[in-house]
C-alpha positions as CSV (number, residue, x, y, z in Angstrom):
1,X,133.5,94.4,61.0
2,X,129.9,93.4,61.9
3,X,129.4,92.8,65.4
4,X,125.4,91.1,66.7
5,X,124.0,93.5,68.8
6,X,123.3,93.0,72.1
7,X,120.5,90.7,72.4
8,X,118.8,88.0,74.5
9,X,116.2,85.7,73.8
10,X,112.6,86.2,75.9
11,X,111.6,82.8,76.9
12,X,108.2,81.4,75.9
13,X,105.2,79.5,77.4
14,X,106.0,76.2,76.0
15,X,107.9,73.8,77.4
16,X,110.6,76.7,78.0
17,X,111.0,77.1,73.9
18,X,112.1,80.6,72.7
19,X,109.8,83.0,71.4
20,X,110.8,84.8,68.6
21,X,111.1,87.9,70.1
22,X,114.3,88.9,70.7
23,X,114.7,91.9,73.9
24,X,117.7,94.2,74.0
25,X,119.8,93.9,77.1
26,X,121.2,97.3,77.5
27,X,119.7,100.7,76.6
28,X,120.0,102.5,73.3
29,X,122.7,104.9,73.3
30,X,120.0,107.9,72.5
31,X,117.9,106.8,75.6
32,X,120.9,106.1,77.6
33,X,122.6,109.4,76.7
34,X,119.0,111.1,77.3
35,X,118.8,110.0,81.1
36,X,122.7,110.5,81.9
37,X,122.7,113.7,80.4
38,X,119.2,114.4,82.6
39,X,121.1,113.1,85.8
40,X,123.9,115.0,85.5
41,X,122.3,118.6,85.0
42,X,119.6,117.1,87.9
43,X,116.9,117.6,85.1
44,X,113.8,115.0,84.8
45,X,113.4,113.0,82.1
46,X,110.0,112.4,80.1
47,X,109.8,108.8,79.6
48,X,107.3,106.8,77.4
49,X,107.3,103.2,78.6
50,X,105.2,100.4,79.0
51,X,102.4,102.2,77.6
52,X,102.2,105.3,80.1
53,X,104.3,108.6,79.8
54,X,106.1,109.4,82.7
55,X,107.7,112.1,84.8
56,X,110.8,110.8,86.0
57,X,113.7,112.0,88.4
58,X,116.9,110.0,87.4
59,X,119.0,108.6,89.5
60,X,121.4,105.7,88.3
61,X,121.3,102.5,85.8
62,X,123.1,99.6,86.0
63,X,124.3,95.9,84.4
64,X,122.9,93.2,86.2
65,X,123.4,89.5,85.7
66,X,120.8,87.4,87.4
67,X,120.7,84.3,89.0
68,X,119.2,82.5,86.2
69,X,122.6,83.8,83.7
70,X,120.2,86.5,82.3
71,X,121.9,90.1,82.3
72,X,120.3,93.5,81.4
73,X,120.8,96.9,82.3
74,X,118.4,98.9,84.1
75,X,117.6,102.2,85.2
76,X,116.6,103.4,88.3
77,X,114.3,106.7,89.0
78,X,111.7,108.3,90.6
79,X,108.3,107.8,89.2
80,X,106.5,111.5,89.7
81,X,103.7,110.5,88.1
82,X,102.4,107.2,89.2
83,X,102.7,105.2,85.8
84,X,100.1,101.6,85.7
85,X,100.3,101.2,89.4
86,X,99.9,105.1,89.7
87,X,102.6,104.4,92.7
88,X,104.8,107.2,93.0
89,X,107.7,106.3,93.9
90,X,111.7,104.5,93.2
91,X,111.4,102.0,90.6
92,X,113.4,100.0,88.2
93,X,112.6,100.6,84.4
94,X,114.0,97.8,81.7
95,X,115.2,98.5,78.4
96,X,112.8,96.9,76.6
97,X,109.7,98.6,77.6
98,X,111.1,102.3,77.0
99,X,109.1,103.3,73.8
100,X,111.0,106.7,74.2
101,X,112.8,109.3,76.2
102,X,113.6,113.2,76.4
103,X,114.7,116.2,78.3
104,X,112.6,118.2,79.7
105,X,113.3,121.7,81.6
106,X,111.7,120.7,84.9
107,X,114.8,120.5,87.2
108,X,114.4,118.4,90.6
109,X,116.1,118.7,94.1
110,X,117.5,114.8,94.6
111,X,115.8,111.9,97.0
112,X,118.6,109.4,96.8
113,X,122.4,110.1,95.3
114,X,122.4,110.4,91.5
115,X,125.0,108.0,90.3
116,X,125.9,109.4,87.0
């Protein structure tokens, strides 16, 4: 049987109409299976999103349903490289914005518990 991915609509600028772009809520299973796999064997991940390629140390992702009833599932990890705000640092990355993702063989000793 067909089942409807998991979606949710992005609202727009207009009188709080939808836009048709529709945004995942949770990760594809290749990126998702890509960072757990990374977390597990405490190897970084390289990470194209939001327009910048990133260096990043993985540390956990999670389902979360906000306030306003909107859920998505995010993942949180180390920025090594800065990214737009060139900030390193913790930071949350959503599904949406992850153009793609892949193993790399630079291992990392952990900041914060890895939670995969």
């Amino acid at each position: 049987a067909y089942t409807t991915p998991n979606l949710r609509r992005v609202s727009g600028g207009f009188g709080g109409n939808y836009s048709p772009y529709i945004a995942p809520s949770y990760f594809d299973s290749g990126v998702r299976n890509t960072i757990k796999n990374a977390g597990q064997s405490l190897t970084m991940v390289e990470l194209s999103y939001d327009g910048y390629d990133r260096l990043v140390e993985p540390y956990s992702m999670e389902y979360y349903l906000r306030k306003d009833g909107v859920g998505q599932e995010y993942f949180w990890g180390y920025d090594t490289t800065g990214g737009k705000s060139g900030k390193k640092s913790i930071k949350m990355f959503i599904c949406d914005k992850i153009e793609s993702a892949r193993l790399t063989n630079y291992n990392f000793s952990p900041r914060y518990a890895v939670e995969f």
